[in-house]
C-alpha distance (Angstrom), angle and dihedral (degrees) to the residues before:
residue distance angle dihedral
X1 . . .
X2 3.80 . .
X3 3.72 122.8 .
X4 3.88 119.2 -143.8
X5 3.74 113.9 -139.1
X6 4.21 98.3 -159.0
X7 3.76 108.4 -156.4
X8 3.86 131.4 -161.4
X9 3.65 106.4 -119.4
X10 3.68 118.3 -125.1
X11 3.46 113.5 -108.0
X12 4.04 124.2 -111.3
X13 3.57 94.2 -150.2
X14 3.90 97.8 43.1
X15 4.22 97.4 98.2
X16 3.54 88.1 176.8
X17 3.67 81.5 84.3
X18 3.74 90.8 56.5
X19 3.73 116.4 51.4
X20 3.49 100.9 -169.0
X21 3.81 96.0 39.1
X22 3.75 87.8 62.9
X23 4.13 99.8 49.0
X24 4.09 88.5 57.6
X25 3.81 96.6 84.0
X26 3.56 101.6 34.1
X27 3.98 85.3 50.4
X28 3.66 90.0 48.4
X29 4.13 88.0 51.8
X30 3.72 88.5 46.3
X31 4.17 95.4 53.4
X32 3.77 87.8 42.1
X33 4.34 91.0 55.1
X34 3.16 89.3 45.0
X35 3.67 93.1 74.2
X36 3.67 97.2 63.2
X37 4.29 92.5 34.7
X38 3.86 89.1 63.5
X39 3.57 94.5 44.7
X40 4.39 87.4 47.5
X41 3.82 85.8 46.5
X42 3.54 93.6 53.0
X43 4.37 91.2 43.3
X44 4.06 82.1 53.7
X45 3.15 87.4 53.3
X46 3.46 100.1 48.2
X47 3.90 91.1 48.4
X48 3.71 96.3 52.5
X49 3.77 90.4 52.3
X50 3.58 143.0 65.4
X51 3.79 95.6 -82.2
X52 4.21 128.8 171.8
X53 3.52 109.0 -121.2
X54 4.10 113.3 -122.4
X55 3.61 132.5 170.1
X56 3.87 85.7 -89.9
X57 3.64 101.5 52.4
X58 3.95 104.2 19.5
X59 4.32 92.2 90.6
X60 4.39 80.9 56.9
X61 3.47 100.7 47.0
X62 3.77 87.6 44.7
X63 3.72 100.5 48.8
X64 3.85 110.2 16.2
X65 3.51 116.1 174.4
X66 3.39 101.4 63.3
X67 3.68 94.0 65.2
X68 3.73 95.6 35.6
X69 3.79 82.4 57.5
X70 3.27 94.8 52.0
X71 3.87 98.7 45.3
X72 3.66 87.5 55.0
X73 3.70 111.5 41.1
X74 4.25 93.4 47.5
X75 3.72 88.6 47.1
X76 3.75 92.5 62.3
X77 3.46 92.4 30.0
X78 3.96 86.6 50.6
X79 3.91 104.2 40.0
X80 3.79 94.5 37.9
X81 3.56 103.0 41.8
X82 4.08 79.2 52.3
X83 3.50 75.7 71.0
X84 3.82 102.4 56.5
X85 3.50 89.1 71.5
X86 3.87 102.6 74.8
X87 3.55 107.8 87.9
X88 4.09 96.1 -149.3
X89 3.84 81.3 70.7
X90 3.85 95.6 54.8
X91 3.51 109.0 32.8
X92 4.15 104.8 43.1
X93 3.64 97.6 22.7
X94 4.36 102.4 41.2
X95 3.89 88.6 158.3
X96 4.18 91.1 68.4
X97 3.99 87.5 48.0
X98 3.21 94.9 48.8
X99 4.55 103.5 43.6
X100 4.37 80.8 37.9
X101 3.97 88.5 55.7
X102 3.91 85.8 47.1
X103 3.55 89.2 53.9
X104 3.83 100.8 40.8
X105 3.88 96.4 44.9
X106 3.84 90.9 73.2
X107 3.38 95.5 33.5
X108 4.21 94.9 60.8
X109 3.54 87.6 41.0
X110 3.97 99.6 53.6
X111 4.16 77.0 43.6
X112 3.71 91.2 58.6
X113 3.65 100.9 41.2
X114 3.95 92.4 40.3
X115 3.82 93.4 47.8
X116 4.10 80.6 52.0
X117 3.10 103.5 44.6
X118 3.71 89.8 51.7
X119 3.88 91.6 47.3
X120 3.82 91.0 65.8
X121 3.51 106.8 17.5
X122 4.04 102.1 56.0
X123 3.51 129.2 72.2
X124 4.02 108.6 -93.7
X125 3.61 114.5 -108.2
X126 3.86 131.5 -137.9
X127 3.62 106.3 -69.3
X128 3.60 100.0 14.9
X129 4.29 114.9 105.0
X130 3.76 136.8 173.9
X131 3.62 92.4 -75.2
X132 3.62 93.9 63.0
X133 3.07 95.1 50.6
X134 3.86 96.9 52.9
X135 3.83 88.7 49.7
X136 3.72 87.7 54.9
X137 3.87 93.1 49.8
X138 3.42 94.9 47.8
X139 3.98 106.8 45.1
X140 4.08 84.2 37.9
X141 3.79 81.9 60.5
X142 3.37 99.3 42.2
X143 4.23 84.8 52.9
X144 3.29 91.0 57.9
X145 3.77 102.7 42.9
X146 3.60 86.5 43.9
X147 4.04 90.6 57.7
X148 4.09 85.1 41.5
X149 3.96 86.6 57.8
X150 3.76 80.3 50.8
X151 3.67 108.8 68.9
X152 3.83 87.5 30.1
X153 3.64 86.3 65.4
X154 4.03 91.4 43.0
X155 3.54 96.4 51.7
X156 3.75 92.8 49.9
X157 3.84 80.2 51.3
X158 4.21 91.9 -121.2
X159 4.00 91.8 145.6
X160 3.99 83.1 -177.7
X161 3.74 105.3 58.9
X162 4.38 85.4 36.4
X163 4.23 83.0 64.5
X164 3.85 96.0 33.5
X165 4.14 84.5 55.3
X166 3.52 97.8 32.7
X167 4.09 92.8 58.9
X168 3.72 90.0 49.4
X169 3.70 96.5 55.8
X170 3.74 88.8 45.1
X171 3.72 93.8 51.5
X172 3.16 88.0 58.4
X173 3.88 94.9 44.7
X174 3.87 90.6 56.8
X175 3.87 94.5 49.2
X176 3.74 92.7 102.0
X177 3.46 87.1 72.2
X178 3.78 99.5 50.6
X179 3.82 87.5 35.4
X180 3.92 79.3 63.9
X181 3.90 98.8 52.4
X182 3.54 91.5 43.6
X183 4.17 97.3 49.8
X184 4.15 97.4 45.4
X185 3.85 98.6 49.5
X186 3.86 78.6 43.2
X187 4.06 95.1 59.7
X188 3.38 88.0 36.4
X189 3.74 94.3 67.7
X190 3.71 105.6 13.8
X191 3.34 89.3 38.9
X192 4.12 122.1 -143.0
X193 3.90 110.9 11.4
X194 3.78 123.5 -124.6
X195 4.14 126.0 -142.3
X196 3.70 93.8 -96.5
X197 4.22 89.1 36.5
X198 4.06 94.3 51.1
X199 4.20 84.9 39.0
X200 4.45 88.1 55.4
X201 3.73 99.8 45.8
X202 3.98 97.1 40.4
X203 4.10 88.4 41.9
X204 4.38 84.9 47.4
X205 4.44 84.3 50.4
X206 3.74 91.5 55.8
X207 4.34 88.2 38.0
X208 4.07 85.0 50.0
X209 3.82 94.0 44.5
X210 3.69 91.7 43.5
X211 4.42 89.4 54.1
X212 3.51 87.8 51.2
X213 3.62 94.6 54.7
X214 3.88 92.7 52.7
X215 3.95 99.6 44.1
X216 4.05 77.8 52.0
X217 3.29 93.7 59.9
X218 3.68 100.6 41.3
X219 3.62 96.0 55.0
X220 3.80 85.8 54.9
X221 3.59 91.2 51.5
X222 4.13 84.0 48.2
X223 3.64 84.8 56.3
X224 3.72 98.8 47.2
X225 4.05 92.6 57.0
X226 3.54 90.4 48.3
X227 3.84 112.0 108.8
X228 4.13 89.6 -167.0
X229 3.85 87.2 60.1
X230 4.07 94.2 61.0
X231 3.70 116.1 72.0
X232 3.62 88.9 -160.5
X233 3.55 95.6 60.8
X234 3.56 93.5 60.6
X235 3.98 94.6 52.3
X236 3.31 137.4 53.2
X237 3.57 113.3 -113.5
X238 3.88 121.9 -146.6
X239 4.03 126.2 -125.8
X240 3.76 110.7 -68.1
X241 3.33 117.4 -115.9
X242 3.99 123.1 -124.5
């Protein structure tokens, strides 16, 4: 008589099981924020020293803590949110989800309202124009809505809609970065941008960060429905004990 051992099968979508499968995005988040965190750093440093006003830099060194706010809060929110991504960190280790969250909640919001605040409150520089600005308004809304939607979801305990939200708000967050790769190659070849240029490509960053976010998010739905991807589905579990 042969006896049939039935097995769970591993999941495919389970990159716990794959340690360096599950560094590759957060990496590739980290590399793209640090774009904009080297340019911050160097604006701090700029604003602590003896710097020469110019019609780039005169609205800083006039009113500073708005921008130092906002160079500080997205680069945490940017660099460790990067983080939130690996699922080692969430699924063994749910304490340093859940005191990160705590820290990056604030942080994107004083992000959002900073990078608002700035949008209509400082003097416009060369190159930027009204539609700019209203692209900065409106995505630095839909940040901070998107991180409101957030803890709604987490205090109603939906753990799904609290990632779905929480990777919107930091694609936007992280745009800076792509709005950078998308504005050099775009001097290089069309040469020096106009307001309505600069105000297309850095509107199309936040549009490609935003489509990234959702096909994210799919998939993991995709995953989710998946009977293959749940060991338990596959064998029978026993009575559970009180």
């Amino acid at each position: 008589m042969t006896k049939t051992t039935q097995t769970a099968r591993i999941p495919r979508g389970d990159r716990t099981r794959n340690p360096r499968g599950q560094w590759r995005a957060p990496a590739g988040l980290i590399l793209l924020a640090l774009l904009p965190v080297l340019a911050g750093a160097l604006r701090l440093t700029e604003l602590t020293g003896e710097a020469v006003a110019t019609p780039q830099n005169a609205r800083f060194l006039d009113s500073p803590v708005p921008i130092v706010t906002h160079i500080v809060s997205a680069t945490v929110f940017s660099l460790l949110g990067a983080l939130q991504f690996i699922p080692a960190l969430r699924r063994p280790t749910p304490g340093w989800h859940r005191v990160a969250g705590r820290i990056l909640i604030p942080a994107g919001l004083l992000a959002a309202l900073s990078g608002m605040y700035m949008a209509v409150v400082y003097p416009h520089p060369p190159g930027d124009g009204i539609a700019l600005i209203v692209l900065r308004v409106i995505f630095g809304s839909v940040m901070a809505a998107s991180i409101g939607q957030g803890i709604r979801a987490i205090v109603r305990r939906d753990f799904t809609g609290h990632g779905e939200w929480m990777t919107r708000a930091y694609a936007i967050g992280v745009a800076a970065g792509t709005q950078m790769l998308v504005l050099i190659p775009g001097s290089i070849l069309f040469g020096p941008t106009d307001e309505l240029s600069r105000a297309v490509l850095m509107g199309t960053a936040w549009v490609i960060n935003l489509s990234v976010a959702e096909y994210v998010i799919r998939r993991r739905a995709r995953w989710a429905r998946r009977p293959e991807l749940h060991p338990s589905a596959a064998v029978p579990r026993g009575p559970r004990s009180s």
